[in-house]
C-alpha positions, 0 to 999 in steps of 0.5 A, a space after each residue: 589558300 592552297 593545302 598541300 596534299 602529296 599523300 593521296 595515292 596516285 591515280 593510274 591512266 593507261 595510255 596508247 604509250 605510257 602508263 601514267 601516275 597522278 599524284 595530287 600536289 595542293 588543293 583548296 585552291 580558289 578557281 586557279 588560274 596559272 602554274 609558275 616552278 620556282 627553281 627550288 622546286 616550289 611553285 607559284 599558283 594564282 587565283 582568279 580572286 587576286 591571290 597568289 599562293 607560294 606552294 611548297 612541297 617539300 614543307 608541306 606549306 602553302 601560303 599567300 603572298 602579299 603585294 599584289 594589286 586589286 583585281 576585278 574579279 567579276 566573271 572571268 576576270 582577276 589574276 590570271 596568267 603568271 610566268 617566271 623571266 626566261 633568265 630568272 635565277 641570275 639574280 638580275 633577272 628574277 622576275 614573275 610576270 602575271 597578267 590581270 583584269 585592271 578596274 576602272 569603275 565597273 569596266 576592266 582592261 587586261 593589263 601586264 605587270 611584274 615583281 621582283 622576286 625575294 626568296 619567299 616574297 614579292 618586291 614592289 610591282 611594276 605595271 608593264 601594259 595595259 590594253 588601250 580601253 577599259 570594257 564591260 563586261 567581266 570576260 574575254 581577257 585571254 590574258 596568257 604568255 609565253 617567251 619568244 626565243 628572243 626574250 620578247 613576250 607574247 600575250 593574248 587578249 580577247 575580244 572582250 564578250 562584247 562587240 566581236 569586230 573588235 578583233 578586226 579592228 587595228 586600233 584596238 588591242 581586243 581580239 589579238 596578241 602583243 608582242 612586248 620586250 620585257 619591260 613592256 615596250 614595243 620591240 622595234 621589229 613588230 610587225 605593224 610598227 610601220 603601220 600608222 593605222 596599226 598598234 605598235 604592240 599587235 603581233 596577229 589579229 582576229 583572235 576570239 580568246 586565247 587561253 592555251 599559248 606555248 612557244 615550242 622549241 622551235 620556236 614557233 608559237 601555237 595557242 589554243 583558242 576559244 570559239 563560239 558555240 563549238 569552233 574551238 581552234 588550234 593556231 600556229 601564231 605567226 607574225 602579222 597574220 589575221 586568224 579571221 574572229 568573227 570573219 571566219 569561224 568554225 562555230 555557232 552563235 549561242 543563241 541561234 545556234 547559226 553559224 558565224 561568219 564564214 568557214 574561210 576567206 582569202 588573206 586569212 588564217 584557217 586553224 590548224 586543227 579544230 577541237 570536237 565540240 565544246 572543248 573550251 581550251 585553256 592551257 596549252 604546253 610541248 612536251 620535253 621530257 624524255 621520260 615521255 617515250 613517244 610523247 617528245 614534241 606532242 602538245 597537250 591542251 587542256 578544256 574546260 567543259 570537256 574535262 579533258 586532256 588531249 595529246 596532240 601530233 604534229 608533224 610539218 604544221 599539221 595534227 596528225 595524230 590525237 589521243 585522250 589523256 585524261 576525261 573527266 578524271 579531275 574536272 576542269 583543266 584551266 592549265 597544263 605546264 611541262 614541269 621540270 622535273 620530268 612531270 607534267 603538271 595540271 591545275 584545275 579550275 574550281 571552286 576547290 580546285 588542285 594541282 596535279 602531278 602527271 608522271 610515267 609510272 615504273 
């Protein structure tokens, strides 16, 4: 369980346009895994072991919620991504959302469910999806999401670790992301609704392992993805289109350290951007603070080998500019969320891992 720990005095980063503070919120997390804001203020944390803490601030108290399903939570597996209903506060919609790693014996799939929110406590769960087939072993589950502008969610899934042609395959919903109503149906504009040889649920194949997805302002959608041995990409989610894994890929196989695949093929999307080495990406926001002079639009995507945060420029689908926040400063960065209170927030990933608070500083 998490300990709120406002009281450390703030770091301070220099940056080509702003001088940032960064305050420690909470710490003694158990490998975090995703950041919720709650519209009082507080925050919603999860933990890979299964937990979900309710952090607030202002109290100084921190507390797991009870509730939540068993998780597997072998490797890279458990409670991972955790998000609020895009209408939540209104009473009929305060939903939170959180993708998981389901056991089935010693395999798991990744799996959707949600719970109706009450004041400090979680309602009875619903299951929402679950991909179509339980695997071995514990990695890969991508697991993130975001909103669509409609109301629909998208979530990633990974190829699993195992066999990687199963991001090519259109029967298996390894290797891609979903596009599901809020309920967890099939949103009857899918892209492959028609297609009797196409799950109804995928909205872009040839996905490796998403970590990182935020769906900008206007409206498009971009992930931060895994590669192999290097090869960590930048994509513009677009409907239907086949981002390549393991067709085409920038990166190495682990143990020959050869190439895999091919650099690019017809009828396949080329990333938009491709990070420096072993960047290992997780965690992907837009900022749209207006106290971040210079930043408004950029997006920030964290790593986790690298340690790093790095501000991305784009400009028409294309980076144009990039800078280092942060390298090294506070470990692994499983996630990045624009907050609402004109911060950005960071969760890192450890065994005692922490929530952060980037603000300008005056």
């Amino acid at each position: 369980m998490g300990t709120v720990h406002a009281d450390a005095a703030p770091q301070i980063v220099e940056t080509e346009h702003l001088t940032l503070s960064i305050e420690s919120v909470a710490t003694g997390f158990q490998n975090p895994w995703a950041v919720a804001f709650l519209p009082d203020g507080r925050y919603l944390v999860s933990e890979r072991r299964g937990t979900l803490n309710l952090v607030d601030p202002e109290s100084g108290q921190s507390k797991a919620l009870d509730g939540l399903p068993s998780v597997n939570h072998h490797g890279q597996g458990g409670l991972l991504d955790v998000v609020l209903h895009p209408s939540f506060g209104d009473g009929d919609n305060d939903w939170v959302y959180f993708t998981w790693s389901k056991p089935e014996g010693s395999n798991s799939r990744s799996a959707l469910s949600r719970a109706k929110w009450h004041e400090d406590s979680l309602g009875e769960i619903e299951h929402l999806f679950e991909q179509d087939r339980a695997s071995s072993p514990g990695r890969h589950y991508g697991s993130r999401l975001a909103w669509l502008a409609d109301g629909t969610l998208l979530m990633s899934i990974g190829d699993r670790g195992v066999d990687p042609s199963r991001a090519q395959a259109t029967g298996d919903h390894a290797g891609s992301t979903l596009r599901l109503t809020a309920t967890g149906g099939v949103p009857d504009d899918n892209p492959f609704v028609d297609d009797d040889n196409t799950l109804d649920e995928i909205y872009t194949l040839g996905n490796r392992n998403i970590q990182g997805m935020t769906v900008l302002n206007s409206g498009q959608a971009w992930a931060s993805e895994h590669g192999p041995r290097t090869g960590d990409e930048l994509n513009h989610l677009e409907p239907s289109k086949n981002y390549g894994w393991p067709e085409v890929s920038q990166g190495n196989d682990y143990a020959t350290n050869q190439p895999i695949g091919v650099a690019s093929l017809p009828g396949m999307a080329d990333p938009v951007y491709l990070f420096e080495g072993r960047f290992a990406p997780s965690g992907l926001t837009e900022v749209t603070s207006d106290a971040f002079t210079g930043w408004h639009g950029n997006l920030l995507a964290g790593g986790l080998a690298s340690e790093t945060l790095l501000r991305v420029v784009l400009d028409n689908d294309q980076v144009v500019d990039e800078e280092i926040i942060l390298k090294g400063q506070l470990g692994r960065i499983r996630d990045v969320r624009q907050g609402p209170d004109d911060a950005i927030y960071v969760l890192t990933d450890s065994a005692q891992g922490s929530l952060y608070r980037l603000k300008v500083a005056h």
